[in-house]
C-alpha positions as CSV (number, residue, x, y, z in Angstrom):
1,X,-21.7,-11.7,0.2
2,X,-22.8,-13.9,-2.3
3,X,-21.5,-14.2,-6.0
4,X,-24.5,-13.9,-7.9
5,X,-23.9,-12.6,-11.3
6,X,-21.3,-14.4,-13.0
7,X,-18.2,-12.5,-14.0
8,X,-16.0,-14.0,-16.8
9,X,-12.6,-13.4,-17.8
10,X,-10.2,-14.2,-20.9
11,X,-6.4,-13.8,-20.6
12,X,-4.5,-14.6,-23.8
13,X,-0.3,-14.7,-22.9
14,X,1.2,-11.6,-22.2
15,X,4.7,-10.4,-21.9
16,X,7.1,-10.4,-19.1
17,X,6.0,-9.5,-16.2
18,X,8.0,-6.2,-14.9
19,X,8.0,-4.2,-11.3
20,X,7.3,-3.8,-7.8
21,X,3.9,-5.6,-6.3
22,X,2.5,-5.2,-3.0
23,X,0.2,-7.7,-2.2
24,X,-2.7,-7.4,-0.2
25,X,-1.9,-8.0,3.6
26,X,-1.7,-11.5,5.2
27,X,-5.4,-12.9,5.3
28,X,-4.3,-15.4,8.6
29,X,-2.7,-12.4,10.6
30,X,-5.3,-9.6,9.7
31,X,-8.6,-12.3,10.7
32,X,-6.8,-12.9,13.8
33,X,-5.9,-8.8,14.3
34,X,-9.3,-8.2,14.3
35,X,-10.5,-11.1,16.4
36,X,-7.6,-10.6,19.1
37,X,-7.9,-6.9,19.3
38,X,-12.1,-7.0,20.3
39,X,-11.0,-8.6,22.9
40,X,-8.6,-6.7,24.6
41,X,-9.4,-3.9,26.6
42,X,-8.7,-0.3,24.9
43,X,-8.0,0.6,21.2
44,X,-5.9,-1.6,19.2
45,X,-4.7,0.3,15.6
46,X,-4.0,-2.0,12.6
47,X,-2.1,-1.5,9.4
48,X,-2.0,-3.1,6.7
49,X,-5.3,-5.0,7.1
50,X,-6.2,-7.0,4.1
51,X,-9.8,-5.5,3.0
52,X,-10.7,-8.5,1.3
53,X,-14.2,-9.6,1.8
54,X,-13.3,-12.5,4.1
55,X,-11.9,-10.6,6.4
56,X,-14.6,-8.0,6.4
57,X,-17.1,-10.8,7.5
58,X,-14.9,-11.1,10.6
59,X,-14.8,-7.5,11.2
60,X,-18.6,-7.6,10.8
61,X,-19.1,-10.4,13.2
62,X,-16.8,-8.6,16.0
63,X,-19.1,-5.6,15.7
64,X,-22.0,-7.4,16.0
65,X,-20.9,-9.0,19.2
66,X,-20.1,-5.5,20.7
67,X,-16.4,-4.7,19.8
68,X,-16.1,-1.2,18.2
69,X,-14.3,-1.9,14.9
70,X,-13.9,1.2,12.3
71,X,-11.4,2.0,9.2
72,X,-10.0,5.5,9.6
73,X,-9.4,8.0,6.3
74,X,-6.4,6.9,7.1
75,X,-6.3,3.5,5.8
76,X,-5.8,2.3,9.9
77,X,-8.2,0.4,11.1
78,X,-9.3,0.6,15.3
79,X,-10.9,-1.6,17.1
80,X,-12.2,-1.2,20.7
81,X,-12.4,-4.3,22.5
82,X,-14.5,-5.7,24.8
83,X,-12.4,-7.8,26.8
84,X,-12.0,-11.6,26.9
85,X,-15.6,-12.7,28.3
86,X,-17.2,-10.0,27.6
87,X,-18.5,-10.9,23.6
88,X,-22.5,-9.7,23.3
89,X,-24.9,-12.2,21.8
90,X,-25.3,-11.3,18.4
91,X,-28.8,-10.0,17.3
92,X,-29.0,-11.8,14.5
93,X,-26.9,-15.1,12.2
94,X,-23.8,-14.1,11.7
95,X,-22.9,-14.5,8.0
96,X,-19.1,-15.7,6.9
97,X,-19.7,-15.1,3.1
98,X,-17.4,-17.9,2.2
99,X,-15.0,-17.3,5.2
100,X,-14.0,-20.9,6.3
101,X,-11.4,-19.4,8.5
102,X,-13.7,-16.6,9.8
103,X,-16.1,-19.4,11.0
104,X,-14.1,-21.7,12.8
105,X,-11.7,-19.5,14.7
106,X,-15.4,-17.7,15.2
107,X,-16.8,-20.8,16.7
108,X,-13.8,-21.2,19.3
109,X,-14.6,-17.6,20.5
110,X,-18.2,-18.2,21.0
111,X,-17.7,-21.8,22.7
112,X,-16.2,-20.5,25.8
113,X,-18.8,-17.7,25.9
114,X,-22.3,-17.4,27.7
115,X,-24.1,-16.3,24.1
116,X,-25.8,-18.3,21.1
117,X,-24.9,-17.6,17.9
118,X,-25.7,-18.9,14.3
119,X,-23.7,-19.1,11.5
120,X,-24.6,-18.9,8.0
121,X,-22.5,-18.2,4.8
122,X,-22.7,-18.8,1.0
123,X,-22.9,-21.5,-0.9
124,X,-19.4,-22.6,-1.2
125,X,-18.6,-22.4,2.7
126,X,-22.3,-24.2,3.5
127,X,-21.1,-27.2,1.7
128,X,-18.0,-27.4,3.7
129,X,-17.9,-29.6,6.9
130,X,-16.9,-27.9,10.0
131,X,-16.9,-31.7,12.2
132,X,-13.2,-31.4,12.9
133,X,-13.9,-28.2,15.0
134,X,-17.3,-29.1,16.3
135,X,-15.9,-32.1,17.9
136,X,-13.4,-30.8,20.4
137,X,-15.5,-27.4,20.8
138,X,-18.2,-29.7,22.0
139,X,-15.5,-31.3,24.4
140,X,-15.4,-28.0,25.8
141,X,-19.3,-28.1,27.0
142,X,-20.4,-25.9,23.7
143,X,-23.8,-27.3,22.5
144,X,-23.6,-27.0,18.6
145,X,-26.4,-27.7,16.4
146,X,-24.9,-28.1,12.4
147,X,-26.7,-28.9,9.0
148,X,-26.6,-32.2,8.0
149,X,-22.8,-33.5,7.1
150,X,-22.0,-30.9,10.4
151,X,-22.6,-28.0,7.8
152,X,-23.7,-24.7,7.9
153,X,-26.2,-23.0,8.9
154,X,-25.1,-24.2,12.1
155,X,-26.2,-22.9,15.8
156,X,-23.8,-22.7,19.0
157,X,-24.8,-22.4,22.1
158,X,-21.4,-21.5,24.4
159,X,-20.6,-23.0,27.9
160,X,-19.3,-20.5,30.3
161,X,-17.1,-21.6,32.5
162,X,-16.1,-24.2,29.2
163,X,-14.2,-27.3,30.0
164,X,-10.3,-27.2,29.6
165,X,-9.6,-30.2,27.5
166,X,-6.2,-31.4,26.6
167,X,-6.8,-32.3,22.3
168,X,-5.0,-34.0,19.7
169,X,-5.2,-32.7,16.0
170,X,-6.2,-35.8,14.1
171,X,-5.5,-33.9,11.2
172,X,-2.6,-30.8,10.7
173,X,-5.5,-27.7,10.6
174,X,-4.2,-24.0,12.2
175,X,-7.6,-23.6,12.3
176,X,-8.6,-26.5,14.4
177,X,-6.2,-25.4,16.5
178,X,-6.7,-21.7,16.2
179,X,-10.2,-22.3,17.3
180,X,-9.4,-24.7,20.5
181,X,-6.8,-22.3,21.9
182,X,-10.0,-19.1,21.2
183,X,-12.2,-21.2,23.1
184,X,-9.4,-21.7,25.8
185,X,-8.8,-18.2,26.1
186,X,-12.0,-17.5,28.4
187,X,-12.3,-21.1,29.9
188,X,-10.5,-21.8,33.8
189,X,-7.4,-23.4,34.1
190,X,-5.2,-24.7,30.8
191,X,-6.4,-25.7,27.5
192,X,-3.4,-28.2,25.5
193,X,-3.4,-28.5,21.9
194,X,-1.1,-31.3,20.9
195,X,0.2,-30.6,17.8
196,X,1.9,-33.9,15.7
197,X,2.6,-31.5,12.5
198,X,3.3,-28.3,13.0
199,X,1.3,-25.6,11.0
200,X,0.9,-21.8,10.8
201,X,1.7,-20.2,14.2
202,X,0.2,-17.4,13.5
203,X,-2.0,-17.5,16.7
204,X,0.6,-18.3,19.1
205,X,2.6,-15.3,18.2
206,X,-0.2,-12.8,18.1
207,X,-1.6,-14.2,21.5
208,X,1.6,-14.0,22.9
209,X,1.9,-10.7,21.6
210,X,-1.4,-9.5,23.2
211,X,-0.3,-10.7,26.7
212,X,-1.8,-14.0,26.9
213,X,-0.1,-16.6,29.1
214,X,0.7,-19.1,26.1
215,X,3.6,-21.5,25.8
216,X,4.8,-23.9,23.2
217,X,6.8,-27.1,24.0
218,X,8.1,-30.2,22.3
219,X,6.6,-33.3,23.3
220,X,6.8,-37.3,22.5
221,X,3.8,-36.5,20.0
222,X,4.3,-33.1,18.7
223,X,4.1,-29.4,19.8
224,X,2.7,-29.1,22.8
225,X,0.5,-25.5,22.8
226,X,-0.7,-24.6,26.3
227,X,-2.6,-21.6,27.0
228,X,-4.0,-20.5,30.3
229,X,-7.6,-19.4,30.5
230,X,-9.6,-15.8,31.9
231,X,-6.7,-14.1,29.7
232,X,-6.7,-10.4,30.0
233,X,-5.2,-9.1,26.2
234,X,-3.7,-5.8,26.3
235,X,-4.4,-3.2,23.3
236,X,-1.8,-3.0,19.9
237,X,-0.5,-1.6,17.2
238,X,-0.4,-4.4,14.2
239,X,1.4,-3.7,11.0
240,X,0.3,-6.9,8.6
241,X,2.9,-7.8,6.5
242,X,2.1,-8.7,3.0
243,X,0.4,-12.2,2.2
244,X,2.8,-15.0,1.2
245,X,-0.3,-16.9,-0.7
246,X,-1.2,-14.0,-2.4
247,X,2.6,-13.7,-3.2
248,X,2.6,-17.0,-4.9
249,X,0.7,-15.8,-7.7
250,X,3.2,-13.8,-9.1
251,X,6.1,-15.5,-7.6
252,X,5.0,-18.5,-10.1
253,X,3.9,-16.1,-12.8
254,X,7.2,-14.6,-12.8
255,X,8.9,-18.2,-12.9
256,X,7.0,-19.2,-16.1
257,X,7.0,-15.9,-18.3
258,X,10.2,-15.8,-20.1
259,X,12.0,-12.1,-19.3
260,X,10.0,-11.5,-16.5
261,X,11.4,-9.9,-13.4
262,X,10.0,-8.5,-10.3
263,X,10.1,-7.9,-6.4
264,X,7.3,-8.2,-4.6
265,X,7.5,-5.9,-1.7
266,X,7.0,-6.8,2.3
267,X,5.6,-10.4,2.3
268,X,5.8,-12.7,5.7
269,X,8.1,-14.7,5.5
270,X,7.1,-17.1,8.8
271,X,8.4,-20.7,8.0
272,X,5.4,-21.8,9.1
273,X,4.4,-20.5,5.2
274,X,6.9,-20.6,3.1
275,X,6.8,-23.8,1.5
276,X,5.6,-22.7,-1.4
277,X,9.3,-20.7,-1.9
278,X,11.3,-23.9,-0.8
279,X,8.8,-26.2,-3.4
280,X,9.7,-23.4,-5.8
281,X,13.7,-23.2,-5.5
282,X,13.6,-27.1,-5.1
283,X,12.7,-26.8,-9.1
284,X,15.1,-24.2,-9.9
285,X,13.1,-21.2,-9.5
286,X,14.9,-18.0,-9.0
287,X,13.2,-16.2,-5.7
288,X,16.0,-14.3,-3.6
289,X,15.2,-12.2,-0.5
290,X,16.2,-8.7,0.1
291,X,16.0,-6.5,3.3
292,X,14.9,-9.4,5.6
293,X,13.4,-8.0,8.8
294,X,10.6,-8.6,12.0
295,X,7.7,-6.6,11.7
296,X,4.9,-6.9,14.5
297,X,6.8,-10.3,15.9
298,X,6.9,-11.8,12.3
299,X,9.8,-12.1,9.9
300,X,9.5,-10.0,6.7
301,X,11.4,-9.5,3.6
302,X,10.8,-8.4,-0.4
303,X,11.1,-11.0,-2.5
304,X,12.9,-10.9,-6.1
305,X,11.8,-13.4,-8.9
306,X,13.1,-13.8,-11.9
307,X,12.2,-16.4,-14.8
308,X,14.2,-19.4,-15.1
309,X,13.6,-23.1,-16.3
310,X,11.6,-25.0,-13.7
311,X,12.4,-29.1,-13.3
312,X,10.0,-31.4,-12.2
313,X,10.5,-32.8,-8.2
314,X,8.6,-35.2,-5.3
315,X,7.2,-32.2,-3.3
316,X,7.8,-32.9,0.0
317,X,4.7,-34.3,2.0
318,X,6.2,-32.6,5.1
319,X,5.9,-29.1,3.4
320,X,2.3,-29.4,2.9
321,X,1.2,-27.3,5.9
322,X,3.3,-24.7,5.2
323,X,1.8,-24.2,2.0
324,X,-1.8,-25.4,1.7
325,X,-3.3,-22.5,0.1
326,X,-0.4,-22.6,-2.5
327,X,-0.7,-25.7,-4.2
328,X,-3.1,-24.5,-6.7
329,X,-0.6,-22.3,-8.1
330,X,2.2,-24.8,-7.6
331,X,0.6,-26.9,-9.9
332,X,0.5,-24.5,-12.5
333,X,4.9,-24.1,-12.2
334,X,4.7,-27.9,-12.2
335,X,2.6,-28.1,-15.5
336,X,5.2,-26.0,-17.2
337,X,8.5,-27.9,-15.3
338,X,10.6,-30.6,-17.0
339,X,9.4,-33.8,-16.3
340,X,6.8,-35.2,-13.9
341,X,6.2,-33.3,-10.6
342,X,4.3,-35.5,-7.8
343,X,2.7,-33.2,-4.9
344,X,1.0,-35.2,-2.5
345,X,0.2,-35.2,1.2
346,X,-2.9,-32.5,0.9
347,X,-5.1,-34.0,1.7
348,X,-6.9,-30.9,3.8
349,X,-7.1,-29.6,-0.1
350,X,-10.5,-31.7,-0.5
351,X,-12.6,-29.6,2.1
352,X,-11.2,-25.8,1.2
353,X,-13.9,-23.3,-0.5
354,X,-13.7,-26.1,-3.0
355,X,-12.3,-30.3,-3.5
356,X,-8.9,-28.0,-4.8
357,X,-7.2,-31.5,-6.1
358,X,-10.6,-32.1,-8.0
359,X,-10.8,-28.7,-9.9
360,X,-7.3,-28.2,-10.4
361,X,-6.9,-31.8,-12.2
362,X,-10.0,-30.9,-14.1
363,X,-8.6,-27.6,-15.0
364,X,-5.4,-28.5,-15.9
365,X,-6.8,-31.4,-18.2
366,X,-9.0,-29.2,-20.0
367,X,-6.1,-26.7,-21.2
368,X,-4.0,-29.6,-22.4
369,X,-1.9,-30.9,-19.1
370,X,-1.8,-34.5,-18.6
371,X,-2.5,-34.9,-14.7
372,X,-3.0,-37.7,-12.4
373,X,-5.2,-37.5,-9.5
374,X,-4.3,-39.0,-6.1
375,X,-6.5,-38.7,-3.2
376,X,-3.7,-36.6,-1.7
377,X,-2.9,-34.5,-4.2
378,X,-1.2,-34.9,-8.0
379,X,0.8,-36.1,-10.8
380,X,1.5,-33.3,-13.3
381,X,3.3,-34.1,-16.3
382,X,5.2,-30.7,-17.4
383,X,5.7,-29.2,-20.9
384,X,9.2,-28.2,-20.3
385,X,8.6,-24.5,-20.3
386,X,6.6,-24.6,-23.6
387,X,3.1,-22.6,-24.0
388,X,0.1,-24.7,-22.7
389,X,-2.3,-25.6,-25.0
390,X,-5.0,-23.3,-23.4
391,X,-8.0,-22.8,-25.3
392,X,-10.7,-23.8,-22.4
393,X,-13.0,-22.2,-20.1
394,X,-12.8,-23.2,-16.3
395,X,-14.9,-23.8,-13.6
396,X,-13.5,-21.5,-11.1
397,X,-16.5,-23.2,-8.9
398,X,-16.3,-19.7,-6.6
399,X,-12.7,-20.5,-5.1
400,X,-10.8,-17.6,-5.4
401,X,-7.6,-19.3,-5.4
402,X,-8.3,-21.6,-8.5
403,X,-9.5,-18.3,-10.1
404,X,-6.2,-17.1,-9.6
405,X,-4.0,-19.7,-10.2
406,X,-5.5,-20.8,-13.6
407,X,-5.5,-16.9,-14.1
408,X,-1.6,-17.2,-14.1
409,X,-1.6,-20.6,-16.5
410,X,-3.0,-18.5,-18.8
411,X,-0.6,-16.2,-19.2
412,X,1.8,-19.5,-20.2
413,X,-0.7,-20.5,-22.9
414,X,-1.1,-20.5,-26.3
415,X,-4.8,-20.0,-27.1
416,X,-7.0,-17.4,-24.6
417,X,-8.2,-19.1,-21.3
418,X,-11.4,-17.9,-19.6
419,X,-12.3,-18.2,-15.8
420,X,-16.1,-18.4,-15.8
421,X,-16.2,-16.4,-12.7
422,X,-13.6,-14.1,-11.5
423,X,-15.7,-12.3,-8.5
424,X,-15.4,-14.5,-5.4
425,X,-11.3,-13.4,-6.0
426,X,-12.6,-9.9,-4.2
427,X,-12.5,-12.4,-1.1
428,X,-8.7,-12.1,-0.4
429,X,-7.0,-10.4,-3.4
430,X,-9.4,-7.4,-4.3
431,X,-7.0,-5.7,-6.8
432,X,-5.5,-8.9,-7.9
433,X,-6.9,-7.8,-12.0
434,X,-5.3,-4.4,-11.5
435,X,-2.0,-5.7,-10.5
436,X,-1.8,-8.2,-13.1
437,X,-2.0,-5.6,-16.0
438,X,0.4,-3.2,-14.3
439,X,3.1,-6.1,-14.0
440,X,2.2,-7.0,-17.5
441,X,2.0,-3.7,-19.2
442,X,-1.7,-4.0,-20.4
C-alpha cells in the first residue's frame, strides 16, 4: 500500500459545477462495520462500504485474524465473525498502509486479546505517534513495544483477562476512545471512558447496535461512556451512509464556483460531523437538506449547494471535533470569503497523515493566500470571491485530504495548480477524479 510512483495533477478553473454526487461511504462507519461484524457470531452483510484503501487494510487485518470477510458480485460485502475473544494471532505484521484509524481502533481489539501482533504501515502513518493510545491500552495490562517517538512498526502483546480501567481523554480523539471501549469489549467487568468534549459517536451507536451492553451518561467532567465487558455481538445488516468529509469537497467547491449547483445524495448527517455544514452556513454558504431520514441507527439526508458569497467568521473552537477532517477544505472557502477567517482549536490537525495546519498554510501561501499560522490552527485572509492567484505546485506530502482540498482551490484559481501526487487520495475517495469532471463537464 505504498505510494511509490509519483502521480501529478494540473487543474486549471472550470465551470460550474452541475448534478447529483454520491460520495463514497462513511470511512468511520464502514472501518468500524468491518471490525464489529468479525466479531459477532454469524454473517453480518454491509452496504455501502467505502472501498477505499484504508478501509481495505482493515478488512485485511480482520481476515488475517480469522474472521471470514468477502465482497459479493453484488457490491455487499459479508463478514463471518469470530466472536468477541475469539481473534486468531496473525501470522504475520499486519500492515495499515496509512490507516491511522485502522491502527488504533486495531490496537484496542488486540489489547484485550491473548495474541501478539505487529503493526507496520507506510511512510506517512510510521511517522505518526500512536502514545495517546498506547498509554491507556497499556493500563489495560497490554505489553506494547513502539518505534522510537511510540511509532510504528510497533509490537502488542494482549492481556487476556485485560484490566477494566476507568480513562480520561486528555485530548478530544474518537479514536482514543474508539480503541479503549474495543479493548473493553473482551475485558471482565466495566471499562469508563470519560469524555470532556464530545466527538464522533460513531462507536457507541454501532456497538449498541450489535448488542453490546453500552451506556452514555453526562457527568461533572464530560460524557461518561461505559461498556460492559465478554460482550456477545449479534450479526447485521449495515447500509453506510455516504461520507460527510468526503462531502465537504464538493460542498465547498460548489460554494466557491460561481453558477454551480448540486445535491450530493445520502450523506450522514450525525452532529457529531457536521461542523463543517454549520462553519459553512455561519459564512453564508447555501447547503439545504432534503429527505432527512435514519438509515442503520444514523441520521441521513441529500444535501443541496448552491454558490453564494462566503464572509469571513471566528470558527468556533467547540466545532472542531465535529469536523477535524474538514478543515483542509474549510480553509480553502475561507481563502475565497470576505475578510479574515480565524479557525483555531485543531490542534489534533498536527499528527493526522500529515502536520495539516503546516501544509495547508504552506499551500495556501504558495498560490497567493496570505495565511497566518497558529499552533491551533489559522488565519486566512480571503479574496472576497475573486480567482486565487494559483500558479504553484503543492506538496500533497501523501495526505489525501490536502490532495483534495487544494484540488478544489484550484478550480477558484486563475493560473493551473498541480498536486505533485494525487495517488494516496485512492485511500478514502477512489473515484474522487472521476466525479470531479462529471460535476464539471470535462
Amino acid at each position: 500500500m505504498s505510494h511509490a510512483a509519483p502521480r501529478p495533477f494540473t487543474l486549471s478553473a472550470r465551470g460550474p459545477l452541475r448534478g447529483i454526487v454520491t460520495v463514497p461511504g462513511d470511512k468511520s462507519i464502514s472501518h468500524r462495520s468491518l471490525m464489529f461484524s468479525a466479531l459477532a457470531v454469524g454473517e453480518s452483510r454491509i452496504e455501502g462500504l467505502l472501498e477505499g484503501e484504508d478501509v481495505l487494510a482493515t478488512a485485511a487485518a480482520m481476515r488475517a485474524m480469522g474472521a471470514e470477510v468477502a465482497r459479493g458480485a453484488d457490491g455487499v460485502w459479508r463478514v463471518h465473525g469470530v466472536g468477541v475473544g475469539g481473534l486468531l494471532q496473525p501470522a504475520q505484521a499486519l500492515d495499515m498502509g496509512n490507516s491511522g484509524t485502522s491502527t488504533r481502533l486495531l490496537m484496542g481489539l488486540v489489547a484485550s486479546h491473548p495474541i501478539t501482533a505487529t503493526f507496520i504501515g507506510d511512510a506517512s502513518l510510521s511517522s505518526r505517534p500512536m502514545g495517546r493510545v498506547i498509554e491507556p491500552l497499556s493500563r489495560m495490562g497490554a505489553d506494547i513495544t513502539a518505534s522510537p517517538g511510540g511509532k510504528l512498526p510497533l509490537m502488542l502483546r494482549g492481556l487476556c483477562p485485560a484490566i477494566p480501567i476507568e480513562y480520561t481523554l486528555p485530548v478530544a480523539s474518537a479514536q482514543v476512545k474508539s480503541a479503549v471501549l474495543l479493548a473493553g469489549l473482551n475485558t471482565p467487568g466495566i471499562t469508563r471512558v470519560i469524555e470532556p468534549v464530545p466527538t464522533r459517536d460513531h462507536s457507541e451507536r454501532m456497538l449498541r447496535g450489535f448488542g453490546a451492553e453500552l451506556t452514555v451518561e453526562d457527568g461533572p467532567n464530560g460524557r461518561i461512556i461505559s461498556i460492559t465487558g465478554e460482550a456477545e455481538l449479534k450479526p447485521q445488516h449495515i447500509v453506510v451512509p455516504g461520507d460527510p468529509s468526503s462531502a465537504g469537497f464538493w460542498m465547498v467547491a460548489a460554494s466557491i464556483v460561481p453558477g454551480s449547483e448540486i445535491t450530493i445524495a445520502n450523506v450522514c448527517m450525525n452532529p457529531t460531523r457536521t461542523g463543517l455544514i454549520q462553519a459553512l452556513r455561519m459564512m453564508g454558504a447555501d447547503i439545504s437538506e432534503a429527505q432527512p431520514r435514519i438509515v442503520g441507527g444514523e441520521p441521513v439526508a441529500d444535501l443541496i449547494v448552491r454558490h453564494a458569497p462566503l464572509k469571513a467568521i471566528e470558527v468556533p473552537p467547540e466545532l472542531a471535533p465535529s469536523m477535524i477532517d474538514e478543515y483542509p477544505v474549510l480553509f480553502v472557502a475561507a481563502a475565497l470569503a470576505e475578510g479574515r477567517t480565524v479557525a483555531r482549536g485543531a490542534h489534533e490537525l498536527r499528527v493526522k497523515e500529515s502536520d495539516r495546519i503546516a501544509a495547508m498554510a504552506t499551500a495556501l501561501t504558495a498560490i497567493g493566500v496570505t495565511v497566518e499560522e497558529f499552533e491551533d490552527g489559522l488565519a486566512i485572509q480571503g479574496s472576497g470571491g475573486e480567482p486565487l492567484q494559483g500558479g504553484a505546485t503543492i506538496a500533497s506530502l501523501l495526505d489525501h485530504r490536502i490532495a483534495m482540498s487544494m484540488t478544489i482551490a484550484g478550480l477558484a484559481s486563475t493560473t493551473p495548480v498541480t498536486i505533485d501526487h494525487v495517488a494516496p487520495v485512492a485511500t478514502s475517495y477512489p473515484n474522487f477524479f472521476q466525479m470531479l469532471d462529471a460535476l464539471t463537464g470535462a
